[in-house]
N, C-alpha and C positions, 0 to 999 in steps of 0.2 A: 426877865422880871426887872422891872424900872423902880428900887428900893422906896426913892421920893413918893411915887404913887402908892406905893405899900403904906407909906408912913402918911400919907398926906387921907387914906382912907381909915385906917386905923381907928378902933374904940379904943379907948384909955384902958378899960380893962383886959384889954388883949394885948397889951405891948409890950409883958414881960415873957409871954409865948412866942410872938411874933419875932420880935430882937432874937429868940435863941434860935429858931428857923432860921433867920436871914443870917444870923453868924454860923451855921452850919453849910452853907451851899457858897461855892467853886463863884466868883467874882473875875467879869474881863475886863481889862484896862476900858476905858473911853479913850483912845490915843488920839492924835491928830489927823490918820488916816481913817478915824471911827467918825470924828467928827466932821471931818472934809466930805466921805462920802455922806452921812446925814445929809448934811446944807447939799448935798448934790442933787439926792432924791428927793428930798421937799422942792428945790425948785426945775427939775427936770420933770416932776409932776405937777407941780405948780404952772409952766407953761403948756401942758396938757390939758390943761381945765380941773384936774384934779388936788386937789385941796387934802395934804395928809400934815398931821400936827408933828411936832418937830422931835417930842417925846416915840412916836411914832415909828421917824425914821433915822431918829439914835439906834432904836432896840435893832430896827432890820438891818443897820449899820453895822453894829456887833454883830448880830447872827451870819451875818453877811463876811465881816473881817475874820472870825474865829472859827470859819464853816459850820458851824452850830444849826442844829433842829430848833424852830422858833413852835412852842403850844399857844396855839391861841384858838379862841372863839371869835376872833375878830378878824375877817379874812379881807374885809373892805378897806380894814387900815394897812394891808400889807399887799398892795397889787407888781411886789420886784416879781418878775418871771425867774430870774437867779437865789431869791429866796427859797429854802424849804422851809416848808412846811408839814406840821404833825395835828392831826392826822391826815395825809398823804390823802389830797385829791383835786379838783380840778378847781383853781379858786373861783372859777365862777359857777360851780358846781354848789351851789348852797343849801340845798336837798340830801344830796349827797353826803355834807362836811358835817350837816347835823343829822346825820343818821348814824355816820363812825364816832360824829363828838361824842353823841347821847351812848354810844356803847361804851365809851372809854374812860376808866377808871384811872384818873388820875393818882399819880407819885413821886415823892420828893425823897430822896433820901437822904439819912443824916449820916454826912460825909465818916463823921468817929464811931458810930454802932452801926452802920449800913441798912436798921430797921425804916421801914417806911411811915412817915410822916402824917400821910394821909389816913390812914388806915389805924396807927397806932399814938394814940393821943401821950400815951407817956414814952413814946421814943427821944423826946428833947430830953 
């Protein structure tokens, strides 16, 4: 989760719920090996014909540096074969990706009560 995009979408009225969510959840560095490999994969797809935003290939960058499971509905912005992906299918499987998406019941948890986020509007 790319915090700036969080805040950059944000209603006014949502941003004293929002701020305690994102201060609840587990933060990776952006290092210089997060950011080396980014500029790698924008332009190692970049000379492929393929055009990925640079927001993009920061997140696959972390997911990538931290071995991390990346949830997205967005499987076009994320074509690393060395990526995983959740939920687990074939990326160009996009029948498929939304048939586990649509079943999958997203969850966040809140790192100090371990209640889920999604589910539970006053676990913040």
């Amino acid at each position: 989760m790319n915090v700036s995009e969080v805040y950059a979408g944000m209603r006014p009225k949502e941003e004293a719920k929002t701020e305690a969510l994102l201060q609840s959840l587990e933060y990776y560095e952006i290092s210089w090996d997060v950011v080396k490999q980014a500029g790698l994969l924008k332009r190692d797809y970049g000379k492929k014909g393929r055009t990925l935003s640079l927001p993009d290939t920061t997140i696959a960058a972390v997911a990538l540096e931290y071995n991390l499971t990346l949830i997205t509905d967005n499987i076009k912005h994320y074509p690393t074969p060395q990526l995983k992906l959740y939920p687990p299918c074939l990326k160009s499987d996009k029948k498929a990706f939304s048939r586990i998406y649509s079943s999958y019941k997203p969850y966040i948890i809140n790192a100090q009560s371990g209640r889920n986020l999604m589910s539970d509007p006053n676990a913040l």
